[in-house]
C-alpha positions, 0 to 999 in steps of 0.5 A, a space after each residue: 406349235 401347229 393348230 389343227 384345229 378351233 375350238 367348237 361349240 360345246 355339247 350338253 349331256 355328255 357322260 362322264 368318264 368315270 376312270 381316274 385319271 394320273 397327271 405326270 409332271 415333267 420331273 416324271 413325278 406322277 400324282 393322282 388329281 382329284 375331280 377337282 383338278 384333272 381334265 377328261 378326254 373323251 374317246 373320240 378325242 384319244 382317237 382323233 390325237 392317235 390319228 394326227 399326232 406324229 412322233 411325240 406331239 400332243 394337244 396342248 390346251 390353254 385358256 387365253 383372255 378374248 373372244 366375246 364371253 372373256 375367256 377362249 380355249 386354244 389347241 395346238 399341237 406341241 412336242 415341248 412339256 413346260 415345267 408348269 405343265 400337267 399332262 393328261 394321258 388316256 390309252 397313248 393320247 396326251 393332253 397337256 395343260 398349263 396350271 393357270 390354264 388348269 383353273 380354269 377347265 378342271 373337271 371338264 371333258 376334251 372331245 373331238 367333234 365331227 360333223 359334215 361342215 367341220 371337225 374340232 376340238 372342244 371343251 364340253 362340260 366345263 364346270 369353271 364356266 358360267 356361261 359360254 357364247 355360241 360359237 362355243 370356244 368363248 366363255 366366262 367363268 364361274 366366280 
């Protein structure tokens, strides 16, 4: 795995997607997730992963324990799918979760933020977080 990118700060107000989205499993048995368990992905992020993912890479994102809120998101690239794995796919991009990492961003948005003294991925709308600090890849989640 490389990393391109840190998670970023989150951004407010961004709309939702409202187009269902299918997550497949390495079996290649396809399943249609609920809001409740599916992730979104913004157009700027379909874009940017178009952009650097070379042959079969993906943007994987997980949630680790750390950071000054508890929780961290992580992104990297990746060309392996897990067993364990959902994959999240939109207009050729793939974004792939764990499930326990899943629990912890179903219902949120993955976006691509670019502005003149960094560009990131981030999560942005998590409805599993309560709270997230500053620098905006630290949260804690909802109980």
């Amino acid at each position: 795995m490389r990393s391109p990118f840190s998670a970023m700060k989150n951004r407010a107000c961004m709309s939702r997607i409202r187009t269902q989205w299918i997550a497949s499993s390495v079996s290649g048995e396809t399943q249609t997730y609920s809001s409740n368990g599916q992730i979104y992905l913004s157009e700027s992020c379909v874009k940017r992963l178009l952009e650097i993912a070379e042959g079969s890479e993906f943007l994987r994102l997980q949630v680790e324990g750390g950071g000054c809120s508890g929780f961290q998101y992580k992104f990297s690239l990746d060309t392996v799918v897990n067993s364990d794995d959902r994959v999240f796919e939109k207009s050729g991009a793939r974004v792939v979760v764990d499930l326990d990492s899943l629990s912890f961003v179903k219902g949120a948005m993955v976006d691509f933020n670019q502005e003149l003294i960094r560009s990131s991925f981030q999560i942005v709308n998590n409805p599993q977080a309560e709270q997230g600090c500053s620098c905006g890849s630290s949260f804690s989640v909802k109980l």
